[in-house]
C-alpha positions in Angstrom: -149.9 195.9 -48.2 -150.3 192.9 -50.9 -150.4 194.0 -54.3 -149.4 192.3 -57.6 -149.7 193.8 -61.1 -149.9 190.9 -63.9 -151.2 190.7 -67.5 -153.7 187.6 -67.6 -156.2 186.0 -69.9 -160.0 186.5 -68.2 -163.3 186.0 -69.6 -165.7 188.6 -69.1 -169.6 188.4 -70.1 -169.7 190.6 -73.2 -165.9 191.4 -73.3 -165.3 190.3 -77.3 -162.4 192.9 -77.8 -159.2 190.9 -78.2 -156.7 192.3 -75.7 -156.6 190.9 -72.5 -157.3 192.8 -69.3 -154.7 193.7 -66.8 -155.0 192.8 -63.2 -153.8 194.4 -60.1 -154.9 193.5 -56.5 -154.7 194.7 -53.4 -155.9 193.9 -49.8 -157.6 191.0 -51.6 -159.7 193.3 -54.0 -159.1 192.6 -58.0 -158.9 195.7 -60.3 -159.2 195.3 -63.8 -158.1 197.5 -67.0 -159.6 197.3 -70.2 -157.7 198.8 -72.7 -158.6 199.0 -76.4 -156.4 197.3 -78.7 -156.7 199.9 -81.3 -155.3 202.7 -78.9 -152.0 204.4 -80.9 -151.3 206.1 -76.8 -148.8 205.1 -75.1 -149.9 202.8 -72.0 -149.5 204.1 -68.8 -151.8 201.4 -67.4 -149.6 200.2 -64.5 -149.3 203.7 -63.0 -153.5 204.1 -63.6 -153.9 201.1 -61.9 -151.7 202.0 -59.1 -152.8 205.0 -58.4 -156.7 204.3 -58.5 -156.6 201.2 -56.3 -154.5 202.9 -53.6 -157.0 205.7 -53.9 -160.2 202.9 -53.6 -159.1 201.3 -51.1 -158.7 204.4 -49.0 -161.8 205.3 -49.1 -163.7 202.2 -49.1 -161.4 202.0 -45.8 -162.3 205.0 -44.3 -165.8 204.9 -45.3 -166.0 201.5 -43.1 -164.5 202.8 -40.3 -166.6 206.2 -39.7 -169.6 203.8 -40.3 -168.9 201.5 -37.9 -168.7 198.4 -40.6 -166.6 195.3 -41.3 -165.2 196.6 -44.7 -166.5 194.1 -47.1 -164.0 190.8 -48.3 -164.6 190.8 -51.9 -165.4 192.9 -54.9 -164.2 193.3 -58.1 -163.4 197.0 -59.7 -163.3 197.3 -63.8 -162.2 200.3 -65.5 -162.3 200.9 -69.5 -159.9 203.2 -71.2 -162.6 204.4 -73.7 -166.2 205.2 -73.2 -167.3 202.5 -75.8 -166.1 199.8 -73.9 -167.2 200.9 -70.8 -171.3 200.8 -72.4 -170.7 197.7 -74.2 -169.1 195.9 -70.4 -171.7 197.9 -67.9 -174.3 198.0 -70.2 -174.8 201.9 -68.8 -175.5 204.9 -70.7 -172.0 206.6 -72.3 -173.0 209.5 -69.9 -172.8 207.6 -66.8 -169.2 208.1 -65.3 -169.2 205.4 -63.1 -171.2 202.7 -61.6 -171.5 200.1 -58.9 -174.3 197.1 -59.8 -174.9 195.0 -56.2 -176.1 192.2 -58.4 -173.2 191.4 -60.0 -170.6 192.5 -56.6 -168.9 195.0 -59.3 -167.8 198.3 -60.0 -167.7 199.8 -63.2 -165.4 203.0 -63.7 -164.9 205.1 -66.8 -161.1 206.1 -67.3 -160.1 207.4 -64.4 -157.3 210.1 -65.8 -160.5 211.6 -67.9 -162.4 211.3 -64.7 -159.6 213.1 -62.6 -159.4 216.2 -65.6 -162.9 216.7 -65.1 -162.4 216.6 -61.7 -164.9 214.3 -59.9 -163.0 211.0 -59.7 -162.5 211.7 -55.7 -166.5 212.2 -55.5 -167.1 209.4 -57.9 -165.1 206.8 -55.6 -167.0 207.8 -52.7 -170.0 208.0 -54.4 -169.8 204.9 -55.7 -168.4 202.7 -52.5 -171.3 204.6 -50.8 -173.7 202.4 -52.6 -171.6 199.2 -52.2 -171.8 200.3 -48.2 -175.3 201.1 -47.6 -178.3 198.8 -47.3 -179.7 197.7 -50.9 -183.2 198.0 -51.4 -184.4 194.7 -51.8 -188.0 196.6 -53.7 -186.8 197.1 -57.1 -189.6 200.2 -57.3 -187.7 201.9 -54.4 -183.8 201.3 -55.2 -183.6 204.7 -56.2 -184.3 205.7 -52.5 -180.8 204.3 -52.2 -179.6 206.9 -54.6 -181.3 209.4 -52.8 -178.6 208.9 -49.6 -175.5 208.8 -51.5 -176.1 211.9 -53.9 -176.1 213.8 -50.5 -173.4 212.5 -49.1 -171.1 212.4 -52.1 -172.9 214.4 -55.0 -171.7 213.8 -58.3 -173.8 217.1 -60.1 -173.5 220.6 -58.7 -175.8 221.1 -55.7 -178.7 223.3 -56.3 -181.0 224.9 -53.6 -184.3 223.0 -53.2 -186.1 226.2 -53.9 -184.5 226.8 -57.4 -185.9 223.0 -58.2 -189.2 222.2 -59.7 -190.4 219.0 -57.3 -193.4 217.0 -58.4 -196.3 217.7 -56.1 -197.1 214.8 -54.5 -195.1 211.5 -53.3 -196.8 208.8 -56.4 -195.5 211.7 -59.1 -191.9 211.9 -57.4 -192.2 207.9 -57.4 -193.1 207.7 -60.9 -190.3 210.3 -62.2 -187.5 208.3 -60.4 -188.5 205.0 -61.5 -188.8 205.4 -65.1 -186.2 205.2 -67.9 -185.2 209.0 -68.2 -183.2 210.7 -70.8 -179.4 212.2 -70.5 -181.5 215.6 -69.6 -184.1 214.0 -67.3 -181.0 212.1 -65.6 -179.1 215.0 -64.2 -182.0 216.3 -62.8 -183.2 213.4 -61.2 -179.6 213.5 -59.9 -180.1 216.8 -58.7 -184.0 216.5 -57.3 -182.4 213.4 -55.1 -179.2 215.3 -53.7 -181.8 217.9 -52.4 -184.2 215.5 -51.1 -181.5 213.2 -49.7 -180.1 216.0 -48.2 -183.0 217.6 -46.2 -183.3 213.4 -45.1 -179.7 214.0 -43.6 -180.9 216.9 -42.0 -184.1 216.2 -40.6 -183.7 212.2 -39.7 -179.6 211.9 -39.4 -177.7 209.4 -41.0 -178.4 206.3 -38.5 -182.4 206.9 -39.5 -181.5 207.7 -42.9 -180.0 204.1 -43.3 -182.3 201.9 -41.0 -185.5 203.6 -43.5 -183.5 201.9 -46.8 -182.9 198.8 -45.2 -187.2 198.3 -44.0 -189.0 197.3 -47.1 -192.4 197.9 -45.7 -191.4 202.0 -45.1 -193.4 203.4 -48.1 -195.9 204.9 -45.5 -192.9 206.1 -44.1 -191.8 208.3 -47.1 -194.5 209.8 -48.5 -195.2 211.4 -44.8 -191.3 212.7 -45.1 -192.1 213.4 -49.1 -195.0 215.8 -47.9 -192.8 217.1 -44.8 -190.6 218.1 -47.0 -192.5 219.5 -49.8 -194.2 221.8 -46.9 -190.3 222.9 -45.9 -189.8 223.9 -49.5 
C-alpha cells in the first residue's frame, strides 16, 4: 500500500487562505486538508488524514467490487477543518456535509472528526463514492434521478415511511420540486421524498434496472409510468 504524507504549496480555484494544504495519497488517489490558519487547536491532521483515506479507499474498493466495476484511476478528495472554508472551496450550502461534483472529478468533505461525532461519516463516504460510481445523468433537468439511487442505498437523513410523506401528485410537480433551488428545510425533505422513492425503485426494478434507467437519457417516459406506479403503491 503507497502512501506519502507531505506539506506542499497547491493552488486551488478560490483557495485565498494563506496556509498551504496537506497532501496524502494512497493507491494513487490525492487527499487534501485545508486547515485554517487562525485555528488555536492543536493539529492532528496527519492522523485525520490517515484515518479517512484508509477508510475511502475501503469503500470505494468494495463498492467496485460488489458492482462488478474497474475502480476508477483518479480523483481527488478535499476536506476543510471549518465549515467556512468548506462553502467558500465547494461553493455548497454550510448545511451540506459532504459532496462529490463529477464535473470537476472531486470530492468535497466537511471535517471528518465533526462528521464522525455526529455519526454519519461511514454513510457519508458511501454515499458519496456512490455517486462517483453510478452513471451521471448527462440531462441536467434529471441529475437529481441520480440522487434518488444513492439516498436509498446509503441515506444520509433518517428514513421515513412513504406513507408518513406528503408526495406531489403527479410526475411534472415531483420534477419541478427536485429541480429547483430549495431551502435548508425544503432540502432535507427532498432528501427524504428521494430515499423513499429510490427505494421502492430498488424494490420494484432491482439495482441492475435501477442503473441502466440513469444511464438512458431518453427514459423520461419511463419514469413518470414508475412515478404514477408508485404513487398508486402509496
Amino acid at each position: 500500500m503507497k502512501q506519502t504524507l507531505i506539506l506542499i504549496p497547491f493552488l486551488f480555484l478560490n483557495w485565498s487562505l494563506s496556509s498551504e494544504p496537506v497532501r496524502y495519497k494512497l493507491e494513487g488517489y490525492e487527499f487534501y486538508f485545508f486547515k485554517d490558519p487562525k485555528s488555536t487547536s492543536a493539529s492532528q491532521i496527519d492522523m485525520i488524514l490517515k484515518d479517512f483515506a484508509d477508510q475511502f479507499e475501503s469503500a470505494l474498493r468494495q463498492e467496485s467490487e460488489r458492482l462488478n466495476l474497474k475502480t476508477p484511476g483518479e480523483t481527488s478528495i478535499l476536506i476543510f477543518e471549518t465549515t467556512s472554508i468548506f462553502t467558500r472551496m465547494s461553493g455548497q450550502p454550510s448545511y451540506i456535509a459532504a459532496r462529490f461534483i463529477p464535473e470537476r472529478n472531486r470530492f468535497y468533505f466537511q471535517n471528518p472528526k465533526i462528521l464522525e461525532k455526529r455519526n454519519i461519516l461511514t454513510s457519508l463516504i458511501r454515499h458519496e463514492i456512490c455517486h462517483f460510481l453510478s452513471p451521471h445523468q448527462a440531462e441536467e433537468s434529471l441529475k437529481w434521478l441520480e440522487e434518488s439511487y444513492c439516498e436509498a442505498l446509503y441515506p444520509t437523513n433518517p428514513v421515513v415511511s412513504k406513507n408518513l410523506l406528503d408526495f406531489p401528485k403527479s410526475w411534472e410537480q415531483f420534477r419541478k420540486f427536485n429541480r429547483k433551488t430549495a431551502s435548508k428545510k425544503e432540502e432535507f425533505k427532498k432528501y427524504k421524498l428521494l430515499s423513499t422513492w429510490g427505494n421502492w425503485i430498488l424494490k420494484t426494478l432491482g439495482e441492475s434496472k435501477f442503473r441502466t434507467l440513469l444511464k438512458t437519457e431518453t427514459q423520461e417516459k419511463k419514469w413518470k409510468s414508475l412515478y404514477l406506479e408508485f404513487l398508486k403503491s402509496k
